[in-house]
C-alpha positions in Angstrom: 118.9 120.5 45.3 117.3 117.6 43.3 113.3 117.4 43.9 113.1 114.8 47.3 110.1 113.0 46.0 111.8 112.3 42.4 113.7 108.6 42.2 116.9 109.2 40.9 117.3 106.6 37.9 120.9 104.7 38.6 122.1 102.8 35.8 124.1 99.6 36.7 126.5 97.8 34.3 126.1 94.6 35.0 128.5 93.3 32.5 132.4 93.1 32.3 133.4 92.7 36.2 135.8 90.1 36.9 133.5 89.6 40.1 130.9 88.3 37.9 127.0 89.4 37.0 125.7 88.1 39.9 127.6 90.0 42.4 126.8 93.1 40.7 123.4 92.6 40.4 122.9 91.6 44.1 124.7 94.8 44.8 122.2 96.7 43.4 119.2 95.0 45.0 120.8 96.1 48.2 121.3 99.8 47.2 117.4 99.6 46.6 116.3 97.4 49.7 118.2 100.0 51.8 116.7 103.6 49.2 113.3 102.2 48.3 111.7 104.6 46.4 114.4 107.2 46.0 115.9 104.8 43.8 115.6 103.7 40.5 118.1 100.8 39.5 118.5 100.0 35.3 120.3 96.9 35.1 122.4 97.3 31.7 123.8 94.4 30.1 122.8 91.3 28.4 119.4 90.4 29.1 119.2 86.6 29.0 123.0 87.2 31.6 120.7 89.3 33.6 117.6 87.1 33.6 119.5 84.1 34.5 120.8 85.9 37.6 117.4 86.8 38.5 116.2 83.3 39.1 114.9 82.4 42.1 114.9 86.2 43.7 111.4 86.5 43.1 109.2 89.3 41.8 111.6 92.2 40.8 110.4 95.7 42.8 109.1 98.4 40.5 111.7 100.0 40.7 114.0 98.1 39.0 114.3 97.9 34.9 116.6 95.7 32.5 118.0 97.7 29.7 119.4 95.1 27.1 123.0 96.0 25.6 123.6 92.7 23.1 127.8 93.0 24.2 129.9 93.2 26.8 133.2 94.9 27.0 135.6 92.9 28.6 138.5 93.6 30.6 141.2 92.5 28.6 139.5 94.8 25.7 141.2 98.6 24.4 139.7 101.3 25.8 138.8 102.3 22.5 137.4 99.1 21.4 134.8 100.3 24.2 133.9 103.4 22.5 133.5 102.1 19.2 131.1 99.4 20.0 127.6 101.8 20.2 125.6 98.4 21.9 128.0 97.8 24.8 126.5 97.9 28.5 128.8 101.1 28.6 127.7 103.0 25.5 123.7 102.3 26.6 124.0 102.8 30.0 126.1 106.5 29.3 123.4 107.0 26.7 121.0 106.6 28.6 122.2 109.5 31.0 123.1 111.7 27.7 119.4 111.2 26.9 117.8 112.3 30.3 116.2 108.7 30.8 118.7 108.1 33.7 120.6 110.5 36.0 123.9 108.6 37.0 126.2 105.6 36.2 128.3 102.5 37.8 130.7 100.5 36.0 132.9 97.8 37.7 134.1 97.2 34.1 136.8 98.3 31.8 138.5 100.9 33.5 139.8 102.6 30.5 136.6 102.1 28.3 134.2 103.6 31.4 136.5 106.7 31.5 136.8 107.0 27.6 133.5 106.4 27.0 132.1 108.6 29.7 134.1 111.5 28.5 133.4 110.5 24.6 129.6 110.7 25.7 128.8 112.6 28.6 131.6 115.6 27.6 133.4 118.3 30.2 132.1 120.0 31.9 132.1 123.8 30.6 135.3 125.4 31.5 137.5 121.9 32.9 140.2 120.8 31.1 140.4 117.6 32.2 138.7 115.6 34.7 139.7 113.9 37.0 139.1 110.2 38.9 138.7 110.6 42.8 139.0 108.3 45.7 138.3 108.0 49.3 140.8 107.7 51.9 140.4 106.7 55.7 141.3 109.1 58.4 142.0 108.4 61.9 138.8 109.8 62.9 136.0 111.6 60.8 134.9 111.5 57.0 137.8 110.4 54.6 140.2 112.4 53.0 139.1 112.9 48.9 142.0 112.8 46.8 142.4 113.6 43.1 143.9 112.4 40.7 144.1 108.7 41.2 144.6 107.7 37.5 143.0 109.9 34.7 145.7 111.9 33.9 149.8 111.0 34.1 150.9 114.5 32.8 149.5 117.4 34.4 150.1 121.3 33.6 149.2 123.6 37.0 145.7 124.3 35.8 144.7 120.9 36.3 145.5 120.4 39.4 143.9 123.8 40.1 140.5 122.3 38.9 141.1 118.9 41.0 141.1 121.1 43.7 138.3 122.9 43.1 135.8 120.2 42.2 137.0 118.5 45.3 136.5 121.2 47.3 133.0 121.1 45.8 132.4 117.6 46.0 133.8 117.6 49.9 131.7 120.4 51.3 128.5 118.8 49.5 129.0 115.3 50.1 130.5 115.7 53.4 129.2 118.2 54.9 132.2 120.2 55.7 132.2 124.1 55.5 135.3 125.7 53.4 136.9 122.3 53.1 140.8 122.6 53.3 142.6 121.9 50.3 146.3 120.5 50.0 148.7 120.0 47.2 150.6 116.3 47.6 154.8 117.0 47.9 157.8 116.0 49.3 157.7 118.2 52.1 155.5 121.0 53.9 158.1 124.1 53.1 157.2 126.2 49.7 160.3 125.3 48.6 160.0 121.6 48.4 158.5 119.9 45.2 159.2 120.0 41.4 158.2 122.9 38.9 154.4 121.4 38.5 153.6 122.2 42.5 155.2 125.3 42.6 153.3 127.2 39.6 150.4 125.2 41.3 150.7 126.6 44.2 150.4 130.2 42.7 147.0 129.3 41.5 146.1 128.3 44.4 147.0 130.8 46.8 145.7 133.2 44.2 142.1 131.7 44.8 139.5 132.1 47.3 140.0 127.9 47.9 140.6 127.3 51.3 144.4 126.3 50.8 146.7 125.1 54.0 149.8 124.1 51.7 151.9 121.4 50.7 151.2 118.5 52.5 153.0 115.0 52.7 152.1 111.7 52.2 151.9 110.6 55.8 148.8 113.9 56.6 146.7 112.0 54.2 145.6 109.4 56.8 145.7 111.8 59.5 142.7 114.0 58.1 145.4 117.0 57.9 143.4 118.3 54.6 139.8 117.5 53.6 141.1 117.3 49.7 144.6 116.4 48.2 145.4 117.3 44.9 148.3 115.6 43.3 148.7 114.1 39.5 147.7 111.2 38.1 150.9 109.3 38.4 151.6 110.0 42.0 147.9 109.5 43.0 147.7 105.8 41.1 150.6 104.9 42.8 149.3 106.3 46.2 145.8 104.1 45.6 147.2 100.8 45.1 150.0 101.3 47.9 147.0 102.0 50.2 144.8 99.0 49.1 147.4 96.5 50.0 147.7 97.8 53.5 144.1 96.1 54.5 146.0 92.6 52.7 149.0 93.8 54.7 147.4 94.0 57.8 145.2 90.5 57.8 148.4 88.9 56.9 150.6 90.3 59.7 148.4 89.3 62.2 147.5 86.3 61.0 151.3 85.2 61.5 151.7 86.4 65.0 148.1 85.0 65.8 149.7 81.6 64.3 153.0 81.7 66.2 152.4 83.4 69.7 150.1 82.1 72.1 149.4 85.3 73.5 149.0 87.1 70.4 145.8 84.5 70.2 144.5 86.1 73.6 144.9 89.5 72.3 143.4 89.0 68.9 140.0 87.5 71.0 139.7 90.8 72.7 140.6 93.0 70.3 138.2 91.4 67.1 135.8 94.3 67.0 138.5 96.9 66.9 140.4 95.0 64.9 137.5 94.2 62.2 136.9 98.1 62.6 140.4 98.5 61.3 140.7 96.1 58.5 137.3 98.0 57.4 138.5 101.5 57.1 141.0 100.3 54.4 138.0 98.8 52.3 137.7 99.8 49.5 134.1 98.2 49.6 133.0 100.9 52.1 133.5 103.9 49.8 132.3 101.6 46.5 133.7 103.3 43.7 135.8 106.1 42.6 133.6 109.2 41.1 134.9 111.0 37.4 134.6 114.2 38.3 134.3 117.0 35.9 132.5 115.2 32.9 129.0 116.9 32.2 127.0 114.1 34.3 128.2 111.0 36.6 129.6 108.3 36.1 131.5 105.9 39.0 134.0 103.7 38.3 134.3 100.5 40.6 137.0 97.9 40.9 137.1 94.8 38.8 136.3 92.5 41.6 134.1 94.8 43.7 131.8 92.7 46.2 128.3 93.1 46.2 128.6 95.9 49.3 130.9 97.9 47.3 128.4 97.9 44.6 125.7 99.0 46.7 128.0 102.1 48.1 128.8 103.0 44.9 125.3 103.1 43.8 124.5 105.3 46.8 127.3 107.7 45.9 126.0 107.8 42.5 122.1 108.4 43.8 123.8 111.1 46.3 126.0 112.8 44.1 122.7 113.7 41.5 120.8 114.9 44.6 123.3 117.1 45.5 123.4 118.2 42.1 127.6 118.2 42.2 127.6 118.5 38.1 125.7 122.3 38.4 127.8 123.2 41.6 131.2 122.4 39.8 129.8 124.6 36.8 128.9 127.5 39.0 132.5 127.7 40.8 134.1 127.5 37.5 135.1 130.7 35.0 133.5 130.2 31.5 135.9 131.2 29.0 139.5 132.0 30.3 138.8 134.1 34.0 135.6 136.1 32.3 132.4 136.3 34.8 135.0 135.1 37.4 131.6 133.8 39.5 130.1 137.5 39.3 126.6 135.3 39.4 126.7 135.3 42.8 130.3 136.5 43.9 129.6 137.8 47.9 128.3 133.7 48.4 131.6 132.4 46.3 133.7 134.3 48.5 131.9 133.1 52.0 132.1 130.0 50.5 136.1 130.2 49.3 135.7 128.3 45.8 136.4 131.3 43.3 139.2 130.0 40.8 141.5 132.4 39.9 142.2 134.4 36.8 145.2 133.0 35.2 148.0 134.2 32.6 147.8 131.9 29.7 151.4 130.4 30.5 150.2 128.9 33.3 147.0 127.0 31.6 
C-alpha cells in the first residue's frame, strides 16, 4: 500500500468543463479541506483563468500548486485535436503523472480527448487489451454496484470483457472492501442460454477463471446489489449510464407534479423530505464524482461536463484513494503477461484464495 505519510499529488484540470473554472476549482479546495495533508492538489490550466478564480479565497494552503497549460481543449473539439495539442491542461496534467511529478488525474473536460490522451500517454497496462471506463451504481442497501464498460469500447471480442471483469473485481474488493467480489455478465436473461454469441464465449472465460462468477444477470439485479461488478460492452453500458441519470430528473419531476396537484401529496412530501432527499441522492452522480479508466498504466478520472463542485471533490478523493490502494500494480499482478504464461505463479496459493486468476485462453477466443 502507498506510504500513509506521503501526500498523493492529484492533478486537477481546471479547464474545458461546461460547469466553468470556478466550480472546478472550488471542488478541489474541498477535496483538500476535507484530506489536509494527504493531499496534494495541481491545478492545471491557464494560469491568469486560475488566478482570476482565486481572488478573494485568500492565502492558497501549501498544498496546492498551479501548473500553467497556455490552452484549453474545449468540448466541442476532436478527440484528437486533444492529443495533438502537447500544451493543453490534458497533455500537462497526464504528463505530469507520466513523469512521476503527480500520481493521479481529473478531467471534467473533453470526454473523448481525456480517454485518448490518457491512453496516448499513460499506455496499458501490461497484458489488457483495452481498458475500460467504469461507473458507480446505487444499490438498495450497501456499496454500489461497479459496472464496466460504460463507453470506451462499442465492439468488444470475449477477452475484453474478461479483463472488465477482472479489473473490477480488483477495483471492488480494494476500494470497497468486499472479499471475492461477485462478478456478473449483463444479458437478457439469467439462463446460459440467453444472450448473443459475445456473452456466451464470455462466459467460458469466465467460468474457466478463479473470478468469483454468479452468472448472467439482468438489468433490473443491477440496482438490487445482486453482483458487486457487471461486465457488459460499451454500447450496452453507455446506454445503461444515461438511462440511469435521468431517473434522479425523473424522479424530482414526478413528484413535483403530484406535490403541485394533490393536497395530500403536499402532507406526504413534508414527512417524507429526508427520505426523499436520501433518494434523489443515491442517483447522483455527484456522490460517486467521476468515472475511473481502468487499465491504462496510471489514473486518470473522467467527470461529467457539468460536474458540481461536490462531484469534483469525490472524484478527487477516488483519484487520491485509488493511488493509495495502489489499483494500477494490483490489476498488473492478477493479469497473465504474454498470452496465459506465469498464469500468477508469483504468488498463485493467494490468487486462488483471493479468486482473480484469469484464465488461459485459445487464441480464437482473444
Amino acid at each position: 500500500m502507498e506510504n500513509i505519510n506521503k501526500p498523493t499529488a492529484v492533478v486537477l484540470d481546471v479547464m474545458g468543463a461546461d460547469a466553468g473554472p470556478e466550480t472546478i476549482i472550488d471542488g478541489g479546495l474541498q477535496a483538500i479541506s476535507e484530506k489536509g495533508d494527504l493531499l496534494k492538489l495541481i491545478l492545471v490550466g491557464k494560469a491568469e483563468v486560475i488566478n482570476d478564480c482565486l481572488k478573494g479565497k485568500g492565502k492558497l494552503p501549501d498544498n496546492v500548486v498551479i501548473a500553467n497549460a497556455p490552452y484549453a481543449v474545449a468540448m466541442s473539439d476532436h478527440p484528437t485535436d486533444g492529443i495533438r495539442n502537447k500544451e493543453s491542461s490534458i497533455a500537462i496534467g497526464l504528463n505530469m503523472q507520466k513523469t512521476g511529478d503527480a500520481d493521479a488525474f481529473v478531467s471534467a473536460g473533453n470526454t473523448g480527448a481525456v480517454m485518448a490522451s490518457s491512453l496516448l500517454i499513460l499506455g496499458r497496462i501490461a497484458g489488457i487489451t483495452r481498458p475500460g471506463i467504469a461507473s458507480f451504481f446505487p444499490t438498495v442497501s450497501g456499496p454500489p454496484t461497479l459496472v464496466l464498460d460504460v463507453g470506451a469500447n462499442v465492439n468488444c471480442k470475449p477477452m475484453h470483457l474478461y479483463q472488465f471483469g477482472l479489473m473490477g473485481s480488483v477495483f471492488a474488493s480494494l476500494m470497497h472492501g468486499k472479499t471475492s467480489p461477485k462478478v456478473g455478465l449483463l444479458s437478457i436473461g439469467e439462463e446460459r442460454s440467453k444472450g448473443n454469441e459475445l456473452i456466451a464465449q464470455s462466459r467460458i472465460l469466465f467460468e474457466e477463471s478463479d473470478l468469483n462468477f454468479i452468472g448472467h444477470i439482468e438489468g433490473r439485479d443491477i440496482l438490487t446489489g445482486a453482483a458487486d461488478v457487471v461486465v457488459t460492452d460499451g454500447f450496452v453500458g453507455n446506454v445503461l449510464l444515461k438511462f440511469t441519470e435521468s431517473v434522479e430528473g425523473f424522479i424530482t419531476e414526478r413528484l413535483r407534479y403530484q406535490i403541485a396537484n394533490n393536497i395530500f401529496s403536499r402532507v406526504g412530501a413534508a414527512l417524507m423530505a429526508p427520505f426523499l432527499r436520501r433518494l434523489r441522492a443515491s442517483f447522483d452522480y455527484a456522490e460517486s464524482g467521476g468515472a475511473p479508466l481502468v487499465g491504462i498504466n496510471g489514473v486518470s478520472i473522467i467527470c461529467h461536463g457539468q460536474s458540481s463542485s461536490k462531484a469534483i471533490k469525490n472524484a478527487v478523493i477516488v483519484a487520491m484513494e485509488m493511488v493509495r490502494q495502489n489499483i494500477c500494480s494490483n490489476i498488473k499482478d492478477e493479469l497473465v503477461v504474454g498470452n496465459g504464461r506465469n498464469n500468477g505463479e508469483h504468488d498463485k496459493q493467494q490468487n486462488i484464495r483471493d479468486r482473480i486468476i484469469r484464465p488461459e485462453a485459445p487464441p480464437d477466443k482473444l
